[in-house]
N, C-alpha and C positions, 0 to 999 in steps of 0.2 A: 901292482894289481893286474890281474888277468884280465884281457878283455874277454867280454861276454859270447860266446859263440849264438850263431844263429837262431839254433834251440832254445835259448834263454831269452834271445829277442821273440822269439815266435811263442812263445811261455808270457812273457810279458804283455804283449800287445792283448793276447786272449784276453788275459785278469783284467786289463784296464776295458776292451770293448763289453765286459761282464759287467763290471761295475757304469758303465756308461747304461748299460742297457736299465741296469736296475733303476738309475736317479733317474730315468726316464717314465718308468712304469711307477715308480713314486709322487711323481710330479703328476701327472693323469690320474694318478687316485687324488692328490688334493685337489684337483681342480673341479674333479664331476663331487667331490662332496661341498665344496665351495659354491658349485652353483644349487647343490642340491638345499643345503640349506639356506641362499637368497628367497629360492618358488617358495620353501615353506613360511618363512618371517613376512613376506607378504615384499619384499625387496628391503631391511632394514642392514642397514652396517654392523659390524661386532659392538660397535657402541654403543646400539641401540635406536642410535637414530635413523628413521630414514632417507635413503637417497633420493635426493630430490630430482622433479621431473625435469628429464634435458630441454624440453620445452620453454619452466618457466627457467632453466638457469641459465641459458644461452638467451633472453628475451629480455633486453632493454626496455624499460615502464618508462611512461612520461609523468611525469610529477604534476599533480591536480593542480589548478589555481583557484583561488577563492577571493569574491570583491565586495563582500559582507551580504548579499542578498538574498540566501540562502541559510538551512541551519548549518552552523561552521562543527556539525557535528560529524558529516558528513566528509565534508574537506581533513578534520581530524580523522578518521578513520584510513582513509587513504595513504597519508600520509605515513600515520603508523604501518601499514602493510608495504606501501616504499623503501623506509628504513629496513624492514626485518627483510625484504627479498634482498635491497643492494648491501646492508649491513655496516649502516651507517652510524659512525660516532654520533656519543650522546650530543659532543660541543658543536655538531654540525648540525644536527636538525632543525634548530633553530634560524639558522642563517639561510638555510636549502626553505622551508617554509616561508620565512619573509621573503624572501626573493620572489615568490610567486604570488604573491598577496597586490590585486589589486585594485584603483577606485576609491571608496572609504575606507576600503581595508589596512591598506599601502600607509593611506595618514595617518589612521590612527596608531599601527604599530612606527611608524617614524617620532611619532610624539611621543611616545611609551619608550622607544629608546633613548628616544634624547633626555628624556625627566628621571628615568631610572636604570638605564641601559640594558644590555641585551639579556633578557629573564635565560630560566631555562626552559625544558622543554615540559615539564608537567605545569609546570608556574605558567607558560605561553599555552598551553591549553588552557585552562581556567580564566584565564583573562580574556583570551578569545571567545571564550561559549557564553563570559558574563557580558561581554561588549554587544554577540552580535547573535548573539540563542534565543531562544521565545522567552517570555516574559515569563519566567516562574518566581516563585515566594523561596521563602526559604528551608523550604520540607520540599524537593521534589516527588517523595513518595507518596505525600499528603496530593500532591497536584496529578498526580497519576489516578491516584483512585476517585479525586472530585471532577474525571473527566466523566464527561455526556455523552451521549449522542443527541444534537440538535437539529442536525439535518440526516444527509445519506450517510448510507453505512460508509462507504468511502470517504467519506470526509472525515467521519469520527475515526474509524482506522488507520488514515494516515496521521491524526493530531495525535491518539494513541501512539503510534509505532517511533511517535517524533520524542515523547514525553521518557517512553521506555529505559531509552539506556542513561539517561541520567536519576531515574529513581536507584540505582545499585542491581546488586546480586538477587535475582530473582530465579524460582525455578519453574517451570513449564506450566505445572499448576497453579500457582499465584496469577500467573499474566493469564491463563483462559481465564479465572475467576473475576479477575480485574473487568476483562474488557467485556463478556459476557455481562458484570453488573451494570456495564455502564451503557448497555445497548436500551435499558430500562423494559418495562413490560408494554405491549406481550412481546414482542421480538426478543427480552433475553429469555422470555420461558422457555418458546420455542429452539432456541437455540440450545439451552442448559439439557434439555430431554435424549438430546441423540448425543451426550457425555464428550464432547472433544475432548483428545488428548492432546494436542499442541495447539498454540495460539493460530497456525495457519488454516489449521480445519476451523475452528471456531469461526474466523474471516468471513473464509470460503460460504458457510453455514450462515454467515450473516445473512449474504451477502444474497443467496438463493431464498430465505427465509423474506426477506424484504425486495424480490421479485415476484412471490407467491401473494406477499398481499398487495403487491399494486394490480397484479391480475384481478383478485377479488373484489378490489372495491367495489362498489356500487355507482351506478350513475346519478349522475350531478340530477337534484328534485329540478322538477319543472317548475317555473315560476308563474305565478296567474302575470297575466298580460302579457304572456313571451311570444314573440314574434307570429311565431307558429301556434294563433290562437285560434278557437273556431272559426271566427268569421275570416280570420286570412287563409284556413284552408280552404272554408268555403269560397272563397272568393276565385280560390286558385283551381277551381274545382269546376267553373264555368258561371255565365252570366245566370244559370238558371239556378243555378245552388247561391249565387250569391245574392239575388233577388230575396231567394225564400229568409237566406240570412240576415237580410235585411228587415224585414217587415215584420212587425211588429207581432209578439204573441197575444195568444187570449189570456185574458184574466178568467179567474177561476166563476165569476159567474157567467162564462159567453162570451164576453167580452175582451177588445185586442185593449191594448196598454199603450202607452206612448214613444214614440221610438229616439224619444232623449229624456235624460235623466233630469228628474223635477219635472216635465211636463204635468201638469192635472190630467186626471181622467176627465173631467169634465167636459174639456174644451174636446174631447174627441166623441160626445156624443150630443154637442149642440146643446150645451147646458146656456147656465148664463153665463154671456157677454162672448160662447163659443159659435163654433161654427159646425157643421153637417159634416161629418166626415168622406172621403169620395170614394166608399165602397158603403154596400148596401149592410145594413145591421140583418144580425140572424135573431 
């Protein structure tokens, strides 16, 4: 075989820096349409899912503890959102849970393993929310809708907000109608008129509704004999206004009256068995 002269080398080297240049100019077109369709999906992967924030996926969570005093409804939430960031097996949530359980909490799941060992993870909720959850019946949607308001609106909306995610599937509608009924009247009428759409305007709208009428009230009635009665302003008013306050009116015929209660008129005008009064009669 002949070897190839320089011409053939210099023939060769071209084609291959041709082709070189092309998978270059190839590879820069997929790249700007690579990023062009991340901006437009909003940052989603070809699979649909999106890429999650390097924030939270570079960010070690501390795992909540819970020691029963509290709704363990709260504590369950948590922990769900633990699981699905660090992506945690089913047969481990349960043992990463108890481990942080403590106080009554701690015994009573220790005794709950030892009499039936270690549940799983939807069975270890339900027994946790019935051990250490507010007192509900057995319809929690029924105890949802028989909530009040008996004091401030804040109190009734947090007992609300507590009751909510164990009644089920509810949608935005249902829960303003709920809590709106249970604000009773007039505060739910007020409330129903300016139409909220989500249960947090509703709150909000309580919340302002039942500041407008403690402005309004009215003042507390004065009571007869309270502190601040004639004769103690009179009194505070100088010796001469408390003088006059003191002394006795006239009776409707000319006559003054007695300046205690049950006195006779009598004895104030020298009747029988009275005496001379020490001002002159008109």
């Amino acid at each position: 075989m002949a070897q190839p002269t320089i011409a053939d080398l210099l023939a060769a080297l071209k084609t291959l820096s041709a082709e070189v240049s092309s998978l270059k100019s190839d590879m820069a077109a997929m790249k700007d349409k690579s990023s062009s369709s991340s901006d437009n999906d909003g940052g989603r992967r070809p699979d649909g899912q999106r890429d999650q924030d390097p924030f939270f996926k570079h960010k070690k969570w501390d795992f909540p503890r819970f020691d029963g005093t509290v709704d363990p409804m709260l504590f369950i939430n948590k922990c769900e959102s633990y699981f699905r960031h660090h992506r945690t097996m089913g047969e481990e949530r349960v043992r990463m849970a108890s481990y942080h359980l403590d106080d009554v909490a701690q015994l009573w799941y220790n005794q709950l393993e030892e009499d039936d060992g270690a549940p799983s993870w939807d069975r270890f909720k339900d027994l946790l929310s019935e051990r250490f959850g507010p007192p509900l019946r057995s319809a929690p949607m029924f105890e949802l809708s028989e909530c009040r308001r008996t004091g401030t609106v804040d109190e009734y909306a947090n007992r609300f907000q507590a009751l909510l995610p164990r009644a089920g599937r509810l949608d935005e509608s249902q829960r303003v109608q709920l809590f709106t009924g249970g604000l009773l009247p007039s505060l739910s009428h007020a409330v129903r008129i300016h139409h909220p759409e989500s249960l947090s305007a509703a709150m909000s709208l309580a919340r302002q509704v039942e500041l407008m009428e403690i402005d309004k009230s009215p003042p507390a009635p004065v009571r007869p004999g309270a502190p601040w009665s004639v004769a103690a302003t009179a009194a505070s008013s100088g010796p001469a206004c408390a003088a006059t306050a003191a002394r006795p009116a006239r009776a409707p015929g000319g006559c003054r009256t007695g300046s205690s209660r049950g006195q006779p008129a009598a004895s104030l005008h020298g009747g029988a068995g009275g005496t001379s009064p020490p001002w002159p009669m008109f």
